[in-house]
C-alpha positions in Angstrom: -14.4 -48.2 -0.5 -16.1 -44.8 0.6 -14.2 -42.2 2.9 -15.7 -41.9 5.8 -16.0 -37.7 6.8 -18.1 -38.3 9.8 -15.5 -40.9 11.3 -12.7 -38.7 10.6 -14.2 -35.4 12.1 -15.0 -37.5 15.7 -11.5 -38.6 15.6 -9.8 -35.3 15.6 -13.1 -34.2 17.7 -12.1 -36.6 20.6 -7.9 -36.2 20.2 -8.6 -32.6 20.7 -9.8 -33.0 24.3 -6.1 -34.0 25.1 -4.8 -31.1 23.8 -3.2 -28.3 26.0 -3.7 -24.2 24.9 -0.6 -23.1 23.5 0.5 -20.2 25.8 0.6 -16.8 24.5 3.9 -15.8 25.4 4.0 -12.2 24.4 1.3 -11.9 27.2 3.2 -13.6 29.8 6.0 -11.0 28.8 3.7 -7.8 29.0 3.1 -9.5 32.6 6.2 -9.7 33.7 7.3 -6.8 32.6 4.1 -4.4 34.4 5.0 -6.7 37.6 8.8 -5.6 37.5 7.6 -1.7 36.8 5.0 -1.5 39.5 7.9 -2.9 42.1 10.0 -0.1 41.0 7.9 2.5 41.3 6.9 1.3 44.9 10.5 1.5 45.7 10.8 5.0 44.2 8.0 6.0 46.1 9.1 4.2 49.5 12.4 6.1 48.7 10.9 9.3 48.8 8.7 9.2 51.7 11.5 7.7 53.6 13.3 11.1 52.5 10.6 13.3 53.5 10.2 11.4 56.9 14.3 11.6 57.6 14.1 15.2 56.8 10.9 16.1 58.6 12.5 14.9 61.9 15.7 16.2 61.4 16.8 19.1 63.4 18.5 21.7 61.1 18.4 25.1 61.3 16.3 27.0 57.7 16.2 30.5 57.3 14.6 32.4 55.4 14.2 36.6 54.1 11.6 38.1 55.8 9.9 41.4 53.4 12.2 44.5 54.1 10.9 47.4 56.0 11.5 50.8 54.0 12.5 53.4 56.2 12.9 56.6 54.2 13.1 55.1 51.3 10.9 55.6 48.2 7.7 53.9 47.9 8.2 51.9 44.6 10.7 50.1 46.3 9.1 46.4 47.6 10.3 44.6 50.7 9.0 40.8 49.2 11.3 41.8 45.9 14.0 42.8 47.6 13.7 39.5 50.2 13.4 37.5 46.7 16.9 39.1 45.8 18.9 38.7 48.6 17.4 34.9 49.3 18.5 34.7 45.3 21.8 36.4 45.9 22.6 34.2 49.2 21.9 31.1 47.1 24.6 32.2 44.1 26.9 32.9 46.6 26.4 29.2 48.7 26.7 28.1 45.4 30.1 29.7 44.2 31.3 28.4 47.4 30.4 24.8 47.0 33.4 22.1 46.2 30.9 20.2 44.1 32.8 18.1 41.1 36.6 18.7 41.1 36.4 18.6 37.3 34.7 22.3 38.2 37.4 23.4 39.7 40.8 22.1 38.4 42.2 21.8 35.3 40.2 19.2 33.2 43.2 16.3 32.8 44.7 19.7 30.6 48.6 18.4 30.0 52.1 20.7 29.8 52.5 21.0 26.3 56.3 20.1 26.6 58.5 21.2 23.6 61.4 18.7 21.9 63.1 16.0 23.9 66.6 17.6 22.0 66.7 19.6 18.9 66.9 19.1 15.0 67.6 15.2 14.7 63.9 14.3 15.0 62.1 17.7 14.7 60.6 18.0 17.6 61.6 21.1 17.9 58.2 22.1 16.4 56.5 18.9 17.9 53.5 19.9 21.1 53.8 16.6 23.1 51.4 15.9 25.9 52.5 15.1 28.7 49.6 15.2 32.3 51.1 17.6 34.9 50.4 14.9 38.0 50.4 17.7 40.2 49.0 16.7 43.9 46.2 18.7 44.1 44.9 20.6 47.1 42.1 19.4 49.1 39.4 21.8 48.1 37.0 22.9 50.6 32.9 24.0 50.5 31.9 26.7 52.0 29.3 29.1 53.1 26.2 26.3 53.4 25.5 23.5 51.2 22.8 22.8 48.6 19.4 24.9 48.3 17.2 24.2 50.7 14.5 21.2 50.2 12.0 23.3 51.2 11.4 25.5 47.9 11.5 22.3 46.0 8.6 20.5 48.7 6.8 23.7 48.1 6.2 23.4 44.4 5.0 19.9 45.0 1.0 19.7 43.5 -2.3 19.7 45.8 -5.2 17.3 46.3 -8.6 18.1 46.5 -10.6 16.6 49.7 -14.9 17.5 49.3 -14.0 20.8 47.1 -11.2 22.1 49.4 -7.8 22.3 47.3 -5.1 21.3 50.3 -1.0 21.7 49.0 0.7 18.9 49.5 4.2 20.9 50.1 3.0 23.1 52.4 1.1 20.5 54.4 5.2 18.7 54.2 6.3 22.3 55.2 3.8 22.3 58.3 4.8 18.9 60.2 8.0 19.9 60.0 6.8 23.1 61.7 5.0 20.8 64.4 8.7 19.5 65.1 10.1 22.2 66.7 12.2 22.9 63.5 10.8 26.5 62.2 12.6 28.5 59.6 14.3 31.1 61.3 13.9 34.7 60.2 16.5 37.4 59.3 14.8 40.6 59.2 15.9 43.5 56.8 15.3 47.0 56.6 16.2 49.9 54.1 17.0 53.8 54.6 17.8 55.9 52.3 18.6 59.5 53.5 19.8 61.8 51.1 23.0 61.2 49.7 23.4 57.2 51.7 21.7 54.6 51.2 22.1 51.6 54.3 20.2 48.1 54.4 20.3 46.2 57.1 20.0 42.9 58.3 19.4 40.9 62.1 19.4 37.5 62.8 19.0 35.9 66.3 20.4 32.4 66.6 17.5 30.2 68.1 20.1 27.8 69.5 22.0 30.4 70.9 19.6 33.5 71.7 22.8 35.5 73.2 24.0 34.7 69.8 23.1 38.0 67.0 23.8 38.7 64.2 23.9 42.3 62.5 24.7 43.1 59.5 25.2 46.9 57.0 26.0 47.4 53.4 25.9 51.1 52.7 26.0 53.7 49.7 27.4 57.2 50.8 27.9 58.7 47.3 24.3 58.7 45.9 23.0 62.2 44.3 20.3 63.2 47.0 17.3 60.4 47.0 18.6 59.1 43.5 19.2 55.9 44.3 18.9 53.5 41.0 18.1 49.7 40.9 22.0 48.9 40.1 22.9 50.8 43.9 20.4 48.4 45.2 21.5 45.1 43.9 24.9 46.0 44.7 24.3 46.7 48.4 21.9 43.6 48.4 24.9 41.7 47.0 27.2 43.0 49.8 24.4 42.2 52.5 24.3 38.4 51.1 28.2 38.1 51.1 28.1 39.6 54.5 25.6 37.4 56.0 27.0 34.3 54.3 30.4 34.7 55.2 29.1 35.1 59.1 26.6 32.4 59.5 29.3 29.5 57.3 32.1 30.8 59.7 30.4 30.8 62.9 30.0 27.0 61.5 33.1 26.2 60.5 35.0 23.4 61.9 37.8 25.2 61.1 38.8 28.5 61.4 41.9 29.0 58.9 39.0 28.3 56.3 37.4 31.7 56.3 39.6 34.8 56.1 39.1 37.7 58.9 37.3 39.7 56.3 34.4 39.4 54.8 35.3 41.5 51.9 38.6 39.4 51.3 36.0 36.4 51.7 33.9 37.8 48.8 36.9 38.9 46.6 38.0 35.1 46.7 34.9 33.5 45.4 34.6 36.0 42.9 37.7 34.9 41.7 37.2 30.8 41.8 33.9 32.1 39.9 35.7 34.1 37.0 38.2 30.5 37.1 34.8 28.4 36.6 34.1 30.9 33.5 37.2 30.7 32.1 36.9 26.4 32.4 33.9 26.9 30.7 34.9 29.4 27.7 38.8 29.1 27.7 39.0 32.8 27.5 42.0 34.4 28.9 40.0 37.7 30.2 38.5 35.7 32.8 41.8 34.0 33.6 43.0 37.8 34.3 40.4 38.7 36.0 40.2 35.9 38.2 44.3 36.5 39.3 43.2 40.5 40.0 40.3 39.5 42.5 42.7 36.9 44.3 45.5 40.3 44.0 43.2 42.4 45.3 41.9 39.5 48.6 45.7 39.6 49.5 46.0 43.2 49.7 42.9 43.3 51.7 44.3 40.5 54.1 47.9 39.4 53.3 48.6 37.0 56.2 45.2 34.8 55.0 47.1 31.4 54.4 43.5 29.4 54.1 42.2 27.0 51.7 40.5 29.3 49.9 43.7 31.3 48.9 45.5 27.9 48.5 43.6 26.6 46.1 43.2 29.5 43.8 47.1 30.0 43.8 47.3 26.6 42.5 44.0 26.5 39.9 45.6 29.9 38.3 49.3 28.9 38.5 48.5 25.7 36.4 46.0 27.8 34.2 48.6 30.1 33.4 50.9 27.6 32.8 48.6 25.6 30.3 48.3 29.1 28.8 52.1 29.7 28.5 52.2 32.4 29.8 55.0 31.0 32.7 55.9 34.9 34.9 52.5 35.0 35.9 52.8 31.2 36.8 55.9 31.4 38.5 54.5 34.2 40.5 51.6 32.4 41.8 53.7 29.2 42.5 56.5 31.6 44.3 53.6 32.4 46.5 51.8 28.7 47.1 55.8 27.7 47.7 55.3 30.1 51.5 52.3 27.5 52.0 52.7 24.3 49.9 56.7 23.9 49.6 56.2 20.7 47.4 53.6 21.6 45.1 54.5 25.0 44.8 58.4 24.1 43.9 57.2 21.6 41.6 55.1 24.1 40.1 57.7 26.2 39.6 60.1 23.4 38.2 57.7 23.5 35.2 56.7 26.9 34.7 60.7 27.4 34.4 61.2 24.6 31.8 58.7 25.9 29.6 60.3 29.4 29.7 63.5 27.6 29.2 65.1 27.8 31.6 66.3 24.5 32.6 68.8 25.4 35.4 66.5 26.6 37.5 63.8 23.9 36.7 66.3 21.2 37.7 67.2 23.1 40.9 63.6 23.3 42.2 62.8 20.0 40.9 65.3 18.7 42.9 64.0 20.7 45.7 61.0 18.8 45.2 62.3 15.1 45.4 64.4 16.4 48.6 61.0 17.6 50.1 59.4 13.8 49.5 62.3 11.2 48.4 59.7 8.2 49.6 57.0 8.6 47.1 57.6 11.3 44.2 57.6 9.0 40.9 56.8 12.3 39.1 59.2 14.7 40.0 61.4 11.8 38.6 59.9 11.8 35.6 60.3 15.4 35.8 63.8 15.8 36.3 64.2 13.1 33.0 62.5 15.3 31.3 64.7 18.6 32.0 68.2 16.4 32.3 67.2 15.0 28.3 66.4 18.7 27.2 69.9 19.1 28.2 71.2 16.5 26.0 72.5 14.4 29.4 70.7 11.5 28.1 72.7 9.1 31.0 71.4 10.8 33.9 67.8 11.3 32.0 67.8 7.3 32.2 68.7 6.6 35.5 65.9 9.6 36.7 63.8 8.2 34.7 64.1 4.8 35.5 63.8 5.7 39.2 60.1 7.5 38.3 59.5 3.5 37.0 60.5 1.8 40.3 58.4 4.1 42.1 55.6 3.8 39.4 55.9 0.8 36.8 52.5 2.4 35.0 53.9 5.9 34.3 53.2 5.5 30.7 55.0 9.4 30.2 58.1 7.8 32.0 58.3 5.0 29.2 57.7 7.1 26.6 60.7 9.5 27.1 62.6 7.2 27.6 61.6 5.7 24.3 62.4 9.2 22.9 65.6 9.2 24.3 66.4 6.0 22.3 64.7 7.3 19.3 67.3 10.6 19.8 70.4 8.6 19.6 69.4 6.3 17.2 68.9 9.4 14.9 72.5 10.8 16.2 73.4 7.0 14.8 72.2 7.5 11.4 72.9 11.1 11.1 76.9 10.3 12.1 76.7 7.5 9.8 74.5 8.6 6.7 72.6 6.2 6.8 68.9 5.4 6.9 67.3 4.2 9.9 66.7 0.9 8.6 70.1 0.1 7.6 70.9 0.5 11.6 71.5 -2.8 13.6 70.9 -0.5 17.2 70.4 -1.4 20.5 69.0 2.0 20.7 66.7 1.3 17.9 65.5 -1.7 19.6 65.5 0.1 23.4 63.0 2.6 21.7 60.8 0.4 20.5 60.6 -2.2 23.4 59.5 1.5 25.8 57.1 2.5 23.5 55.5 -0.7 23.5 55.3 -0.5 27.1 53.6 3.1 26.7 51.1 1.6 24.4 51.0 -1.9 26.8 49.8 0.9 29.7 47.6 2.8 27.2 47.1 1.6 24.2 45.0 5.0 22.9 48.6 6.8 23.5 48.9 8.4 19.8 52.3 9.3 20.3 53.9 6.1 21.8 51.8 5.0 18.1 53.2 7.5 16.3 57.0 7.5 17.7 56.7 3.5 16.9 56.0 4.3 13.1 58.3 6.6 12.9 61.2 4.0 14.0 59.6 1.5 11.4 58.9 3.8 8.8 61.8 3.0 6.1 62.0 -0.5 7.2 58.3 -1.5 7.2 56.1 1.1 5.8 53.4 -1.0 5.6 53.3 -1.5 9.3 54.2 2.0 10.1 51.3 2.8 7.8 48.9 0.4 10.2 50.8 2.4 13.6 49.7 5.9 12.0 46.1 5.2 11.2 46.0 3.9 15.1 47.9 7.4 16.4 45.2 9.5 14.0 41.7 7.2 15.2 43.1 8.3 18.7 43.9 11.8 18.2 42.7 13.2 14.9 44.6 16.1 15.4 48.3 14.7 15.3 49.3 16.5 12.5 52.7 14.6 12.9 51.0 11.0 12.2 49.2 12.7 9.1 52.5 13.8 7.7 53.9 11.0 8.7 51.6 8.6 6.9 52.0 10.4 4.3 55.7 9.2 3.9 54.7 5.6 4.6 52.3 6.3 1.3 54.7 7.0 -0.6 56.7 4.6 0.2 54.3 1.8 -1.1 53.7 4.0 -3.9 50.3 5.4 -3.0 50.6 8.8 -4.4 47.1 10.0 -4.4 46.4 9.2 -1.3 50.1 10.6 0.6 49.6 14.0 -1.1 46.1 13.7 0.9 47.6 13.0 4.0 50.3 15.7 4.0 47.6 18.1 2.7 45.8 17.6 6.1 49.1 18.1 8.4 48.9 20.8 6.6 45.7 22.3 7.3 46.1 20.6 11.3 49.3 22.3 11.7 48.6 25.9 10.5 51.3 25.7 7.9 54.3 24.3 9.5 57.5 24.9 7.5 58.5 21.2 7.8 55.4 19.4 6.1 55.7 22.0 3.0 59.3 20.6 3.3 57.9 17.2 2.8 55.5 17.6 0.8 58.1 18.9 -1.9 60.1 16.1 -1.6 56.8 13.9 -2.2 56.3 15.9 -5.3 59.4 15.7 -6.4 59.8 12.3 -6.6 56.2 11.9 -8.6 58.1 14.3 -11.1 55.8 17.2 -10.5 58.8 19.5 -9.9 56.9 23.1 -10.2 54.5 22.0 -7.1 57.1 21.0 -5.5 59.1 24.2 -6.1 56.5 26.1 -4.9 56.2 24.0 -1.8 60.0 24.5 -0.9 59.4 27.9 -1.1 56.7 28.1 0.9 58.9 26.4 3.4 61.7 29.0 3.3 59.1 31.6 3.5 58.4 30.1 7.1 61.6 29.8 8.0 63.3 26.3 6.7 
């Protein structure tokens, strides 16, 4: 039988027709996707004309520098410059005076390195444990005017062209405003120079208020006779900008204790929060100084200014200096933010006493402290744990401590000591004994590790709940101590303690190589500490590589084993 083609083709021909277009959905995507963009930037655009509208009718008052006359003074000098300066100047200084983040202005989370719970049993004698400071801080304040103006960013805004005529779209902005009523007002500056002084000047006329002027002077008397350099000028234009912005932000202050009665004292003070934000930035202690002699030298000028401004720097620089160790300077500033603050600055002086040691006088002030606000003060509890265990009074360290729990059952720090005040007597236990820690049936063993599981239950990235854990377990479970130090050293690499630590555990399960390794990088970590060349002997020795490890106990009584 022949095979009809012709049949065949009509068949498939005429099923065809019944056939829908596969849709092409890479297409339909692409759609979708240009619909969803084109929404949002309708939004962004409603967004910002809504902005421009809101501002456009809002009545707020915009100054601006108008070119300084020169009146005797030399010709090279230009007004529009120097109006560019001091508008420049006036910004830097709103701009010092801003709260803006808090992060700027306090101590980024940075914790009181705290030293040994007791003494030998556990070495942590030589151990930095962190533990957060939790002081309340201050409310901060802004001052001196808010955010730059949004008229020098509407007048960099582009321009259209309309029949060959170029029209700026910011100025245009700029101009309705003007329609409003709302017209920058001027302050209008002047410069003389005779002889030996040099004077600028500045008057501003309050369009709210007309009975309401300002006047302002910065002056040079000790020039050489019409020698006046660019440096005398951008100081007196500095002094002219502090002048005018310490006027204008207190004459709208909602509160007068904000601004000091000096405008020189109100300069000196920003000064020194700005040196504070420099030494945030580069952790270098010059700053730090020179910070505490501008806020010095705003007391002398005004001593009975107890404002926010003065507050707040007592308390940035008093925990600075106590992150820095360096505790007389902090207990100095805290003596002072005690007049205004009693609770912070006592508590500030609690630990600026413990970490010079001495712990009577920490316990007395943070007792102080808990006296001042017995309702709610979970870490002045925690506090006092901390100063009663340095003494070895490991009962009344407890029931502190346990009080900082009831007022606070997430104070990880409050579990944690008292998980190193297990692990202290459980090494008393062993040392008393001569016994290893694994041989111990303790409730002391097991009261340690049931609060730093609750440390690590609160935070589980705590590396030295992790590493305090490991330590208990080491002899009795190295491999799970092992797993407990790898956990302390992904959170913090730079535990030297888990390194050398782990190092131990290696050994234990025989993995020489790899615990010489380990101890090698406490090493490095912990710029030599006398302990871990201790250790690492001891590891030597039992691989039978007794020279090394002579040489490593000698290195260890070089450093004071």
């Amino acid at each position: 039988m022949e095979f009809n083609w012709s049949r065949v083709s009509a068949w498939i021909k005429d099923r065809t027709l019944y056939f829908h277009p596969i849709p092409n959905k890479l297409e339909e995507l692409e759609k979708f996707l240009y619909s969803i963009l084109k929404i949002v930037l309708v939004l962004i655009i409603l967004y910002y004309i809504l902005s421009i509208f809101y501002w456009t009718f809002d009545q707020e008052t915009n100054l601006y520098i108008e070119p300084f006359r020169t009146n005797g003074a030399s010709q090279s000098i230009d007004g529009s410059v120097m109006a560019a300066m001091l508008q420049n100047q006036m910004q830097n200084i709103r701009e010092m005076g801003r709260s803006g983040d808090r992060k700027s202005l306090e101590l980024p989370t940075e914790p009181m390195r705290i030293v040994s719970v007791s003494g030998y049993k556990t070495n942590y004698n030589v151990m930095d444990i962190a533990i957060p400071l939790n002081l309340t801080p201050l409310e901060d304040v802004s001052v001196a005017g808010g955010q730059k103006d949004l008229e020098d960013s509407l007048a960099q805004l582009g321009s259209i062209n309309i029949e060959g005529t170029s029209i700026s779209i910011g100025q245009l902005i700029l101009s309705m405003k003007e329609l409003r009523g709302n017209r920058p007002e001027p302050i209008s500056c002047s410069i003389q120079n005779f002889g030996s002084i040099m004077s600028i000047t500045g008057i501003y006329q309050d369009v709210k208020d007309t009975k309401k002027v300002f006047a302002w002077e910065a002056r040079n008397s000790s020039l050489k006779q019409n020698n006046a350099t660019n440096e005398h000028i951008i100081l007196l234009i500095e002094d002219l900008a502090f002048q005018i912005t310490y006027s204008l932000g207190k004459s709208k202050s909602k509160t007068n204790e904000t601004y000091p009665q000096n405008w020189l004292t109100f300069k000196r003070l920003l000064q020194s929060r700005e040196a504070y934000k420099t030494y945030l930035e580069n952790g270098r202690l010059e700053y730090l100084n020179k910070s505490m002699d501008l806020l010095s030298s705003a007391y002398l000028l005004e001593p009975h200014y107890e404002g926010s401004l003065r507050r707040i720097m007592l308390y940035n620089l008093g925990l600075a200096y106590l992150s820095e160790k360096e505790y007389t300077k902090s207990m100095e500033l805290f003596e002072n933010l005690s007049v205004l603050e009693p609770e912070i600055g006592y508590y500030g002086l609690a630990l600026a006493y413990y970490g010079d040691k001495d712990l009577e006088k920490a316990l007395n002030y943070v007792n102080t402290v808990i006296v001042l606000n017995s309702e709610k003060n979970d870490n002045a509890w925690m506090i006092k744990g901390l100063i009663l265990a340095s003494r070895e009074d490991y009962a009344n360290a407890i029931r502190s401590l346990d009080k900082a729990i009831d007022q606070n059952p997430k104070l990880e720090w409050a579990w944690f000591l008292k998980g190193m005040i297990s692990f202290e007597q459980v090494m008393d236990e062993s040392i008393k004994m001569g016994t290893e820690l694994k041989t111990l049936d303790s409730i002391n063993m097991n009261q340690a590790i049931f609060n730093f599981d609750k440390t690590i239950e609160i935070n589980q990235n705590n590396s030295w709940a992790l590493f305090s854990k490991g330590r208990i377990l080491r002899d009795e479970d190295p491999q799970q101590s092992l797993e407990l130090f790898n956990k302390a050293i992904a959170f913090d690499p730079g535990n030297a303690f888990a390194w050398n630590e782990r190092g131990n555990s290696l050994l234990a399960l025989k993995r020489y190589d790899e615990a010489i390794e380990s101890k090698d990088i406490a090493l490095d970590i912990s710029n030599n500490k006398y302990n871990f060349w201790w250790d690492k002997g001891i590891l030597l020795n039992k691989m039978e590589r007794y020279e090394e490890a002579r040489e490593c106990f000698e290195r260890a009584y070089e450093l004071g084993a």
